[in-house]
C-alpha positions in Angstrom: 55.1 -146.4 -87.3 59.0 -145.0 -87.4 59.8 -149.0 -87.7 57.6 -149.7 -90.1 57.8 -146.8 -92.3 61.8 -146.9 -91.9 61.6 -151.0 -93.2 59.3 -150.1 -96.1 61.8 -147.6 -96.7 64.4 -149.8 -96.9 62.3 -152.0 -99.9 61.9 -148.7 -101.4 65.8 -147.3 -101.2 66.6 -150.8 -103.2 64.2 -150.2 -106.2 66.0 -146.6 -106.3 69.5 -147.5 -106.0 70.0 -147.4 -109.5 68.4 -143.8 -109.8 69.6 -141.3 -107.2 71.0 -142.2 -103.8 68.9 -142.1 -100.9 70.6 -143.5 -98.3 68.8 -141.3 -96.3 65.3 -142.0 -96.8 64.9 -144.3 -94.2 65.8 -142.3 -91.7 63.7 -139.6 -92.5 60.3 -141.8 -93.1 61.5 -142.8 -89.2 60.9 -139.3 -88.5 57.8 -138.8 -90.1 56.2 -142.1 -88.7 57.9 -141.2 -85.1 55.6 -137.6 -85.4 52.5 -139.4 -87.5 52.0 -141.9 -84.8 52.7 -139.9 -81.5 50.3 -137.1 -82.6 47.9 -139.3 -84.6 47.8 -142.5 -83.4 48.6 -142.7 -79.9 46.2 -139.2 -79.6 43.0 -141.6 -80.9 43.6 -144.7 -78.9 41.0 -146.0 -76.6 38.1 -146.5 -78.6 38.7 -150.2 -78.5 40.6 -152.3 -81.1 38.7 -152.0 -84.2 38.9 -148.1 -83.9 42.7 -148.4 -83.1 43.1 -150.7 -86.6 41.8 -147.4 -88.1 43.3 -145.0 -86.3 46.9 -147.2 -87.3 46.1 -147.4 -90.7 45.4 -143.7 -90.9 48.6 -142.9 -89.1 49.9 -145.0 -92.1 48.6 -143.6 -94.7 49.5 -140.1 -92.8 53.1 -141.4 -92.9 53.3 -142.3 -96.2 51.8 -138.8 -97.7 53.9 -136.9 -95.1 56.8 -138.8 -95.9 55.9 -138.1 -100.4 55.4 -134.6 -99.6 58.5 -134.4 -97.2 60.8 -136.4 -100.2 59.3 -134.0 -103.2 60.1 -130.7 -101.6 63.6 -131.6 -100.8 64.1 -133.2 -104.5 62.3 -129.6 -105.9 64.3 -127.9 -103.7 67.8 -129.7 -105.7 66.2 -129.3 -108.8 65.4 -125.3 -108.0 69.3 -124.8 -106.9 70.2 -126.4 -110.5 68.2 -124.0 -111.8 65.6 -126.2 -113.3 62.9 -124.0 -113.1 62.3 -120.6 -114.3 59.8 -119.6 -111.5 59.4 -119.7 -108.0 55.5 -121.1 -108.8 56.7 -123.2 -111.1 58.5 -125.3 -108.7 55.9 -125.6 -106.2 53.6 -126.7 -108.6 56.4 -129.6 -109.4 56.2 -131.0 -106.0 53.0 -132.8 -106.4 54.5 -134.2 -109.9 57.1 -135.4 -108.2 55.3 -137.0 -105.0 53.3 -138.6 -108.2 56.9 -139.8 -109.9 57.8 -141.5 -106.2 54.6 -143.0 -105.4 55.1 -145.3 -108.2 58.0 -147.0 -106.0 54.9 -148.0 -103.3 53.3 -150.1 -106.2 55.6 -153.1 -105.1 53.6 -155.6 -103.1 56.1 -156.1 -100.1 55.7 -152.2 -99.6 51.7 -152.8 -99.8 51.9 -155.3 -97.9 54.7 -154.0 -94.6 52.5 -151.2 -94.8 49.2 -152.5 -94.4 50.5 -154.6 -91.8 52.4 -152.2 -89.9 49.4 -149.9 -89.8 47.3 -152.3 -88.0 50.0 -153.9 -85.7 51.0 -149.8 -85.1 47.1 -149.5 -84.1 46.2 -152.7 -81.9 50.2 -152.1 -80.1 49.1 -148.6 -79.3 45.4 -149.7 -78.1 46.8 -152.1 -75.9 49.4 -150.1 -74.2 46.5 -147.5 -73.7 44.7 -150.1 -71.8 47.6 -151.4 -69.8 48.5 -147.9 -68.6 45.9 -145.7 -68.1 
């Protein structure tokens, strides 16, 4: 998951370029996917490889909203120092307008699609080494 989330990333880090810099966003979505899939993932694996495609898909999706969430506070947090907001509420409440503002950069099909895909290689990968070392 740290592999795929880092590569969508990537996709995602070109589409922004011309906004704000986040060189760093890969990185971090490593993290995110590196926690996701140890604790989800790889905590749900043997219940054979249809369950692992939804247990990696879930990790993904897990990822993705962890990563959003992850990207919004540290943005609100910015915005908060700049004094951008007049209450502490206020900017809380901004977070999920901002995960909202960022999630429009997943609309682009490679990201759809590297995601999808990673998710259910993520799943099957984590099945089969549950099976191999048990």
């Amino acid at each position: 998951m740290a592999a795929t989330g880092a590569s969508a990333a990537e996709i995602v880090v070109l589409a922004m370029a011309e906004v704000r810099n986040v060189s760093w966003l890969p990185g971090f979505v490593a993290l995110v996917g590196l926690f996701m899939g140890w604790t989800l993932t790889g905590d749900r694996v043997g219940r054979g490889y249809l369950g692992a495609v939804s247990m990696g898909l879930q990790g993904m999706v897990m990822t993705v909203l962890g990563a959003l969430l992850g990207v919004s506070f540290a943005e609100m947090i910015a915005l908060a120092l700049r004094r951008r907001y007049d209450a502490p509420m206020e900017a809380l409440v901004d977070v999920v307008g901002l995960a909202l503002r960022f999630s429009e950069y997943l609309r682009d099909p490679r990201v759809l699609a590297m995601l999808l895909a990673g998710g259910i290689v993520t799943g099957v990968a984590a099945e089969w080494a549950a099976r191999r070392w048990r």
